[in-house]
Kinemage of the C-alpha trace (Angstrom):
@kinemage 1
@onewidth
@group {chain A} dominant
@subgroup {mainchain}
@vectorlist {calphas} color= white
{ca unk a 1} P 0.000 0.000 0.000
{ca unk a 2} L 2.710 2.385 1.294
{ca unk a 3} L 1.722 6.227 1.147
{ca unk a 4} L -1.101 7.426 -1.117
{ca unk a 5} L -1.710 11.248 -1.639
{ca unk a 6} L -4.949 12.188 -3.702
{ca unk a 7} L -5.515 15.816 -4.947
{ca unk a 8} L -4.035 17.489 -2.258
{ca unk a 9} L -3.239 21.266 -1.674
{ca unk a 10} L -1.907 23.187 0.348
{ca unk a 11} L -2.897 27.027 0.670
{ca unk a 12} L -1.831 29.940 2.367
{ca unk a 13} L -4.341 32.829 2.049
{ca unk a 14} L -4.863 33.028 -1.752
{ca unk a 15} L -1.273 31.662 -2.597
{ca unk a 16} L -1.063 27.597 -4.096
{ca unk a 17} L 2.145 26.287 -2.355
{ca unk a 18} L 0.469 22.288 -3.068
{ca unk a 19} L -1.474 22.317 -6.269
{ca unk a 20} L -3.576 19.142 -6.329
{ca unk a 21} L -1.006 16.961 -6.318
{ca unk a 22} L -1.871 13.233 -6.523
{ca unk a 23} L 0.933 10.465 -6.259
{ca unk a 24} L 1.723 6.722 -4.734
{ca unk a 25} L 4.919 5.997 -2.947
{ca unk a 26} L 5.322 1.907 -2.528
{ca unk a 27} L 5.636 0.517 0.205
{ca unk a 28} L 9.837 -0.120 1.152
{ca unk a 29} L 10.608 2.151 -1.469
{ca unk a 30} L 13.242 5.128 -1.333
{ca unk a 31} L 11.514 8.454 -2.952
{ca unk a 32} L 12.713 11.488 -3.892
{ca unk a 33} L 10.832 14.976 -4.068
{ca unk a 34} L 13.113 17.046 -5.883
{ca unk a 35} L 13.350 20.166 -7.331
{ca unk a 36} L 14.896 24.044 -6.915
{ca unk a 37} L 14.387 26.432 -3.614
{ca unk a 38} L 10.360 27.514 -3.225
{ca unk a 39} L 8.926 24.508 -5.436
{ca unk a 40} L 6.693 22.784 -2.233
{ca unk a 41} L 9.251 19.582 -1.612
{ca unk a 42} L 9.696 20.434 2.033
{ca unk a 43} L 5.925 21.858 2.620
{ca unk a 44} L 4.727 18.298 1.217
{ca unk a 45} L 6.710 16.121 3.329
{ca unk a 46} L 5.937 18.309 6.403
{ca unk a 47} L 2.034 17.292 5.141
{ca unk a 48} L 3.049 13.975 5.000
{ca unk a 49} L 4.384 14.324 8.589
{ca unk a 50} L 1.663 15.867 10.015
{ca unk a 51} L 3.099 19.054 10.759
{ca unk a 52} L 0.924 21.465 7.917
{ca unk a 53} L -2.273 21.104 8.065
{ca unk a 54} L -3.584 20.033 4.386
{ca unk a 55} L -6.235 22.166 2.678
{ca unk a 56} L -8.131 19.725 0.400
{ca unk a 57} L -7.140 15.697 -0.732
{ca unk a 58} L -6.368 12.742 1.589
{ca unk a 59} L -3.269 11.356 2.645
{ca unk a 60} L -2.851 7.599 3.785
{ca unk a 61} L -0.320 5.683 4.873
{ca unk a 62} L -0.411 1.721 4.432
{ca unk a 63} L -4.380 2.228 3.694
{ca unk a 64} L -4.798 4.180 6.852
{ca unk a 65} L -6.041 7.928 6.172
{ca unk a 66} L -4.197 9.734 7.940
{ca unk a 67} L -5.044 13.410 6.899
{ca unk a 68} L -6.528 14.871 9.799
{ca unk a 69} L -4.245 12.329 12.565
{ca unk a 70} L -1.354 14.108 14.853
{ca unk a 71} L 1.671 13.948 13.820
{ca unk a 72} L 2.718 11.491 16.988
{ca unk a 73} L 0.023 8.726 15.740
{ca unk a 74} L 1.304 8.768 11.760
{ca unk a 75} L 3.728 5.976 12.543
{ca unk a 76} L 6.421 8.559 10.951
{ca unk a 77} L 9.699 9.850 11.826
{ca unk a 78} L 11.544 12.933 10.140
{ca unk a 79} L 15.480 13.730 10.053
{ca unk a 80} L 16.006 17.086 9.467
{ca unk a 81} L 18.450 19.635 7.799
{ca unk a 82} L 19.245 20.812 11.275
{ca unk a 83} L 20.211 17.625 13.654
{ca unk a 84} L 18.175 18.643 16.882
{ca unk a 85} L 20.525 16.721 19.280
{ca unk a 86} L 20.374 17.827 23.240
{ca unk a 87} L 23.798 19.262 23.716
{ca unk a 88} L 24.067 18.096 27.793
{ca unk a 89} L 22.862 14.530 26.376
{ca unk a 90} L 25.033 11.525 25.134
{ca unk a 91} L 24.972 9.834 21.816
{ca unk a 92} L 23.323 6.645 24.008
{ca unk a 93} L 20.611 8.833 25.476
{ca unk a 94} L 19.639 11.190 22.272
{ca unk a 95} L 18.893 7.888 20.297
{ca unk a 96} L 17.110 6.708 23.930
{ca unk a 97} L 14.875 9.692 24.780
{ca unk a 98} L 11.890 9.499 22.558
{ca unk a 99} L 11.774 5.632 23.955
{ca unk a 100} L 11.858 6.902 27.473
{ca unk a 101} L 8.970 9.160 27.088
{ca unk a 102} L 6.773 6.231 26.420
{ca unk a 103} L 7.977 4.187 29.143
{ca unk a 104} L 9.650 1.553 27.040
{ca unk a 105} L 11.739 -1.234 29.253
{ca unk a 106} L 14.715 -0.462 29.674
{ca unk a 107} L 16.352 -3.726 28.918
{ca unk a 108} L 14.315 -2.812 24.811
{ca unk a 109} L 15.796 0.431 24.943
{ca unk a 110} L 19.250 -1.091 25.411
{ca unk a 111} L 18.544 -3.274 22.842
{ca unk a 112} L 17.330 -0.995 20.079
{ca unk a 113} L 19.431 1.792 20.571
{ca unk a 114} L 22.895 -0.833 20.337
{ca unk a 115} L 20.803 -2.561 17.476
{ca unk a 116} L 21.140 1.502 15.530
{ca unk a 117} L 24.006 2.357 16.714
{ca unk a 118} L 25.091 -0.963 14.880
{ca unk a 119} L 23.426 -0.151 11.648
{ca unk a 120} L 25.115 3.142 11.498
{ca unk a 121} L 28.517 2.385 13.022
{ca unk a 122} L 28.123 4.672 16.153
{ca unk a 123} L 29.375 1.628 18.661
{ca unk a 124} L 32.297 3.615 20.016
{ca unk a 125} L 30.737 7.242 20.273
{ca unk a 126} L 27.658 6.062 22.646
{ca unk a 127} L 28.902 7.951 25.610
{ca unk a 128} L 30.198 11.143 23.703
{ca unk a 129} L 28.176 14.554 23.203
{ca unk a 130} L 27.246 15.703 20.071
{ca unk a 131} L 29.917 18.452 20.857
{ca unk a 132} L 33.004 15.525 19.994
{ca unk a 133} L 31.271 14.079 17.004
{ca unk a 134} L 31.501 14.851 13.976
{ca unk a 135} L 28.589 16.883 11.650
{ca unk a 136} L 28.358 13.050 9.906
{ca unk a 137} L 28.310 11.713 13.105
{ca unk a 138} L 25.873 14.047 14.717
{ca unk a 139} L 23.569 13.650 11.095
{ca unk a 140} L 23.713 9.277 11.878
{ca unk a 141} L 22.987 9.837 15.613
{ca unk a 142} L 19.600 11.817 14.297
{ca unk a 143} L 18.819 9.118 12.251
{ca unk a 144} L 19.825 6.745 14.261
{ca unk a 145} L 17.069 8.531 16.959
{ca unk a 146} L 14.477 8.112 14.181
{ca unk a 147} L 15.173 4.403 13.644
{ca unk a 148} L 15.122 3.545 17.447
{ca unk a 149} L 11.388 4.367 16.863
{ca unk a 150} L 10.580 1.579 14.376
{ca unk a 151} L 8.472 4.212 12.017
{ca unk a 152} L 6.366 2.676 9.208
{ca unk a 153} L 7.764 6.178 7.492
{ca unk a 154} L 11.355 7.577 6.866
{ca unk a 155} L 11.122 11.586 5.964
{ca unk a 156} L 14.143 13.275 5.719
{ca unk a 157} L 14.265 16.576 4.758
{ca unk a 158} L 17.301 18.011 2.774
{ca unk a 159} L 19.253 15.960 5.987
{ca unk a 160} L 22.919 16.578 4.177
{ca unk a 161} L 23.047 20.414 3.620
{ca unk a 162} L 24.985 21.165 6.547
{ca unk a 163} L 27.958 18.514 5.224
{ca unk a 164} L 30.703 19.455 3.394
{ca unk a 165} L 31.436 17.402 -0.481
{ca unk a 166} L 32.960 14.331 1.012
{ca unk a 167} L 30.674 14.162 3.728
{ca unk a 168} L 27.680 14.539 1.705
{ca unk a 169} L 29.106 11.354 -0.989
{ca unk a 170} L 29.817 9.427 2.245
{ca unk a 171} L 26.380 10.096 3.839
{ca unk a 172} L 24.360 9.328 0.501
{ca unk a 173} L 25.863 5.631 0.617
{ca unk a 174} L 25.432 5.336 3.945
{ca unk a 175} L 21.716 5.943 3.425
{ca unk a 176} L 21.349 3.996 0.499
{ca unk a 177} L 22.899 0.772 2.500
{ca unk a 178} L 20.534 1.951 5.247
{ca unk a 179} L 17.448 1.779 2.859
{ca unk a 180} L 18.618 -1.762 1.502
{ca unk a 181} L 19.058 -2.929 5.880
{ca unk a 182} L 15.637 -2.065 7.168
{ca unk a 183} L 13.678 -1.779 3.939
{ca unk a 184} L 11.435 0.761 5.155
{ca unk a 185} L 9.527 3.392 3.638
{ca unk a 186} L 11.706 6.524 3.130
{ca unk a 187} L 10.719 9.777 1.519
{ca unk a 188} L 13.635 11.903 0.817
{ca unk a 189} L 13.654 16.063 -0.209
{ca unk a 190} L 16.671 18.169 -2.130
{ca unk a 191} L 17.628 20.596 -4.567
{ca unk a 192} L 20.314 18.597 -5.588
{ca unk a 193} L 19.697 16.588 -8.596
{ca unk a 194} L 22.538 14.340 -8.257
{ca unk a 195} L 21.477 13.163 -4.911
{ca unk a 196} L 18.010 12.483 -6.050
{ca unk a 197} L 19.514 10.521 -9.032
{ca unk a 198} L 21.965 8.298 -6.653
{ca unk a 199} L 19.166 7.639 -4.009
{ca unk a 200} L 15.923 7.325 -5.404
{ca unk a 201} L 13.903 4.080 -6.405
{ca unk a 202} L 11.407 6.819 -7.718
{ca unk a 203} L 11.791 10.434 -8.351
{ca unk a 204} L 9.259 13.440 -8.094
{ca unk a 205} L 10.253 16.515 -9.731
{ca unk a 206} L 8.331 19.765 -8.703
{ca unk a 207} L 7.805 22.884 -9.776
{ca unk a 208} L 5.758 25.763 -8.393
{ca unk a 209} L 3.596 23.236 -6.338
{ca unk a 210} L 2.680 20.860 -8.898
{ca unk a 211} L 4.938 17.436 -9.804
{ca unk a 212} L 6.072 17.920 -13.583
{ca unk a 213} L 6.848 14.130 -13.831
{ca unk a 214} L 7.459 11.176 -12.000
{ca unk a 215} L 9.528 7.635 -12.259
{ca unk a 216} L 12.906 5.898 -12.421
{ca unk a 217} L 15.730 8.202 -12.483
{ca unk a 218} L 16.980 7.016 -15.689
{ca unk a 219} L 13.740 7.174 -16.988
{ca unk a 220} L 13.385 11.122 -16.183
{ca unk a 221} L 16.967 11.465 -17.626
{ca unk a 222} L 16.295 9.855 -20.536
{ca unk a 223} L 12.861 10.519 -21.253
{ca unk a 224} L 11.987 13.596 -19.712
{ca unk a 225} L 7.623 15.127 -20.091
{ca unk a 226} L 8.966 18.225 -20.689
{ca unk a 227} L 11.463 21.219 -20.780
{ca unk a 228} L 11.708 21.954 -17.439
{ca unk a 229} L 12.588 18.271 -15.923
{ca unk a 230} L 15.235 18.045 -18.826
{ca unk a 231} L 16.584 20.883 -17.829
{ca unk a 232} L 16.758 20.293 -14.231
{ca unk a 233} L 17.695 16.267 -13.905
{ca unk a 234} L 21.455 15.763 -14.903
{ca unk a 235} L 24.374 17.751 -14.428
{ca unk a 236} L 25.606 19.713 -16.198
{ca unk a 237} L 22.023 20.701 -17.530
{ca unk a 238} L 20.503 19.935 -21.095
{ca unk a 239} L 21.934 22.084 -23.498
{ca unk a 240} L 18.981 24.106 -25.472
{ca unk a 241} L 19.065 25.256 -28.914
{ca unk a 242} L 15.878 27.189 -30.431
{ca unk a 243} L 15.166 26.263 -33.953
{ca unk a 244} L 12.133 26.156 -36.231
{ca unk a 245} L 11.054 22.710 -37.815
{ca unk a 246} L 11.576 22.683 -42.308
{ca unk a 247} L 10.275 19.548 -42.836
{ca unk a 248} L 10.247 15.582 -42.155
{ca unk a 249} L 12.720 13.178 -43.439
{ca unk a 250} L 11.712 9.338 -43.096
{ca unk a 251} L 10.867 8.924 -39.512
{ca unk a 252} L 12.728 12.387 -38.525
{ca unk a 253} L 12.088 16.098 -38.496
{ca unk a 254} L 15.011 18.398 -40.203
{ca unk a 255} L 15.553 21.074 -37.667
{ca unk a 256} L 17.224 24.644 -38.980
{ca unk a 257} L 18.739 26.385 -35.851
{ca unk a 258} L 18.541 29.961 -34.988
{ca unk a 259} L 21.045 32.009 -35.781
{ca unk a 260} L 23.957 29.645 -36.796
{ca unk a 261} L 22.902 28.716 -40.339
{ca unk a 262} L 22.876 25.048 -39.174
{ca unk a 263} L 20.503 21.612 -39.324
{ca unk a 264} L 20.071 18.629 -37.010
{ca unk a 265} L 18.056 16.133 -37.270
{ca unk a 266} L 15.636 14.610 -34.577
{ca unk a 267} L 13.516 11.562 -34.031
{ca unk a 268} L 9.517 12.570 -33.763
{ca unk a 269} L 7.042 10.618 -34.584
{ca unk a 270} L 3.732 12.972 -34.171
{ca unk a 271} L 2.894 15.260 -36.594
{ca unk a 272} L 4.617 18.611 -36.350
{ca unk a 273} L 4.040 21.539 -39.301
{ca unk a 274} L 6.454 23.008 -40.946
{ca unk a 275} L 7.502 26.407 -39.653
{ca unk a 276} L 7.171 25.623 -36.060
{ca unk a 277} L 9.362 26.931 -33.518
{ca unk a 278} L 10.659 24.430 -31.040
{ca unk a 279} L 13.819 24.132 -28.897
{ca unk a 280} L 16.348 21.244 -29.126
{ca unk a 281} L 17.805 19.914 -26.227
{ca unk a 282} L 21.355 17.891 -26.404
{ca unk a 283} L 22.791 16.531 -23.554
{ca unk a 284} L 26.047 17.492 -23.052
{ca unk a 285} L 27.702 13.786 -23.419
{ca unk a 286} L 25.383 13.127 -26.601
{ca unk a 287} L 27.764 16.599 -28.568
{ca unk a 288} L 30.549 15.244 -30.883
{ca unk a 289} L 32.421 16.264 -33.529
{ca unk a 290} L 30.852 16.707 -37.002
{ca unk a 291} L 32.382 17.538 -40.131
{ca unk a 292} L 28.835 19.169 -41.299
{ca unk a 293} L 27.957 20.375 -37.920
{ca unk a 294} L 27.397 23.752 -35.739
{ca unk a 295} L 30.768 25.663 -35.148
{ca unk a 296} L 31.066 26.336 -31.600
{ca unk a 297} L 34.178 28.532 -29.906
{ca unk a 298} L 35.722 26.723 -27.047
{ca unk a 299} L 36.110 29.332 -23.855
{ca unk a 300} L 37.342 27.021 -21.318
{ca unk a 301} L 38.192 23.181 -20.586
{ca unk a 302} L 37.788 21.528 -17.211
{ca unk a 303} L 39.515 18.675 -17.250
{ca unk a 304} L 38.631 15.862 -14.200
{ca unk a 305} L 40.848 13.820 -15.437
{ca unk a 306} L 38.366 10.641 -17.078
{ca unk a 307} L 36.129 13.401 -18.188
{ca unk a 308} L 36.648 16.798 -19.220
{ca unk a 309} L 33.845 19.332 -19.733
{ca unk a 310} L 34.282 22.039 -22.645
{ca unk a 311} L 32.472 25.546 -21.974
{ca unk a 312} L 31.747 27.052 -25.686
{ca unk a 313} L 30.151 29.674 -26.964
{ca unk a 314} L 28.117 29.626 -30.730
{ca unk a 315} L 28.320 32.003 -33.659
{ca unk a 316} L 25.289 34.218 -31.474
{ca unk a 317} L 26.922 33.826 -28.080
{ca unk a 318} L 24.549 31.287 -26.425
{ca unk a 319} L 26.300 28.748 -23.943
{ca unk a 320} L 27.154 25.132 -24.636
{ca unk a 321} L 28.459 22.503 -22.549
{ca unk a 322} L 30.156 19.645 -24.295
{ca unk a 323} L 31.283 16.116 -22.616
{ca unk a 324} L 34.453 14.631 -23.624
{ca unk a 325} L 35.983 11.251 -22.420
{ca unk a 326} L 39.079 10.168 -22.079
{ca unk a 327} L 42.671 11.877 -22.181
{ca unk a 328} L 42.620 10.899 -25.801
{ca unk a 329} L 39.540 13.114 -26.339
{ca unk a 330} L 41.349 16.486 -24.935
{ca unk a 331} L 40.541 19.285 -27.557
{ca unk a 332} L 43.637 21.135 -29.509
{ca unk a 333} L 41.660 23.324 -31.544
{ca unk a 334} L 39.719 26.593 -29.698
{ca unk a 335} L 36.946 25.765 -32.815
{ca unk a 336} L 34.700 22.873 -33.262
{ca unk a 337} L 32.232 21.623 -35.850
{ca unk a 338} L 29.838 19.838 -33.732
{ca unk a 339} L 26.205 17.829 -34.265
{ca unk a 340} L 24.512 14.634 -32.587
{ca unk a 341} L 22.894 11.455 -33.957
{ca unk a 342} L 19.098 11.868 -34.508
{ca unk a 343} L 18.161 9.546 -31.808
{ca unk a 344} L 19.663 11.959 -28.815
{ca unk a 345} L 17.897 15.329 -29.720
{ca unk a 346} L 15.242 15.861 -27.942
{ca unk a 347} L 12.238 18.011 -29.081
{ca unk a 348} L 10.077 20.630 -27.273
{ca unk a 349} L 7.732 23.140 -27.999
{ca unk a 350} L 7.750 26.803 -27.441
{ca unk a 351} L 5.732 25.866 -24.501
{ca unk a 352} L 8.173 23.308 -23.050
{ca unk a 353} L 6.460 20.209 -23.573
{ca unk a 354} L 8.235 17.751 -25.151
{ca unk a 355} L 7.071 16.476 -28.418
{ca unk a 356} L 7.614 12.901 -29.423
């Protein structure tokens, strides 16, 4: 069953921050809501946890409706950005105290809290303060507090922010492995797209209060609805090109681009007139080099050593990012005739959705 939301909304005064949103989360699964700063990801999983109030729609969670229940009776627990530890407390009785409020034995409190502190390799920091640990440390003792309570739900919202780059790699594989131990239900929120792409089972892109598309992450990167969730899932972003549509070849559309006197070609199937404006989007791994392609002006290489990313500039100005691989595919020349093979251009409309 897992967690079923259907057309819910959140409101404030006359402002939409939850537009009708309708979605199912399986049960065991690891989801991501993701999407950039003010979208609704955080004010969603707060709805899930009880702590808004929704305006309209149901939410249940393993076929119970939980909509109008307190927070304390969803059967969830939420990590946050901020850890929330008691300061004066231990590692041993952070993880301990929401069991002691309920009066839990203390011989299953021993139990459960060694049993997290297990899971998330804490054994030897059980009698330090969160003032000798770590920010990783102090980020697995608040999970380690939410797993103590055997939640139906996982919720973590944006729980890596406060880590620096290494931290944040470490902590994202330590959560995945910690997904794959308990198998519970976790619902996950960020702005970053590559942690939603290394975490999620199932990813929820938002924008504005309303989820543009949904599924696989590969799926979304591959097959994105529309402008927007190309745009936003991968890194670096989906190159876009504006361009106007001459005519069909076979099973493709010939494609003139704006301002640099050039063609592609791209795989549609639906019927699209000729004249129409659209926008091409090329990933920046599916550029290569073309004898009858674009000319683009190389500005700057970085070079990560297996992959290097070239920052170019067309004949009008506009931006490109192209992927290289490979020492052997470093780039002499400061000009480059460029294209890519029917199948990787992507179509969209002046509106942004994609056409197919």
């Amino acid at each position: 069953m897992g967690i079923t939301l259907h057309n819910v909304s959140k409101r404030f005064g006359a402002v939409d921050i939850i537009n009708n949103v309708s979605m199912e989360i399986p049960t065991g699964s690891f989801a991501v809501f993701v999407g950039p700063s003010g979208c609704g990801k955080s004010t969603l999983l707060r709805m899930i946890a009880g702590l808004e109030d929704t305006t309209s729609g149901t939410i249940s969670i393993e076929g119970r409706d939980v909509t109008q229940v307190e927070p304390a009776k969803r059967e969830v627990a939420m990590v946050f950005q901020s850890y929330a530890l008691y300061p004066h407390l231990t590692v041993y009785e952070n993880m301990a105290f929401s069991l002691k409020l309920k009066k839990t034995p203390k011989a299953k409190i021993d139990e459960m809290v060694h049993e997290a502190a297990r899971i998330l390799h804490l054994d030897a920091h059980l009698k330090k303060r969160p003032s000798e640990l770590s920010g990783g440390q102090r980020q697995r003792v608040a999970i380690g507090r939410a797993i103590v309570r055997q939640p139906k739900v996982f919720l973590f919202d944006e729980p890596l922010s406060n880590l620096d780059a290494e931290l944040r790699v470490q902590m994202r594989l330590e959560l995945a492995k910690l997904h794959k131990q308990i198998g519970a239900t976790m619902i996950y929120v960020t702005h970053d797209q590559v942690e939603a792409m290394t975490l999620a089972d199932h990813i929820f892109v938002l924008k504005n209060g309303v989820v543009q598309q949904t599924g696989r992450p590969l799926e979304l990167y591959d097959n994105p609805d529309n402008q927007f969730v190309g745009g936003f899932i991968g890194s670096p972003a989906m190159n876009f090109l504006p361009g106007r549509v001459l005519g069909r070849q076979g099973e493709t559309l010939r494609i003139s681009l704006d301002g640099i006197q050039s063609e592609l070609l791209a795989k549609v199937s639906g019927d699209v007139g000729d004249g129409t404006a659209v926008k091409v989007g090329i990933r920046p791994e599916h550029l290569r080099p073309m004898n009858d392609g674009f000319v683009a002006t190389v500005d700057m290489e970085e070079d990560l050593g297996g992959v290097s990313y070239l920052h170019a500039r067309l004949a009008d100005g506009r931006a490109l990012v192209v992927e290289t691989r490979g020492r052997e595919a470093r780039v002499d020349s400061r000009s480059l005739h460029l294209g890519a093979d029917a199948g990787d251009v992507l179509v969209f409309s002046e509106s942004g959705h994609r056409l197919r």
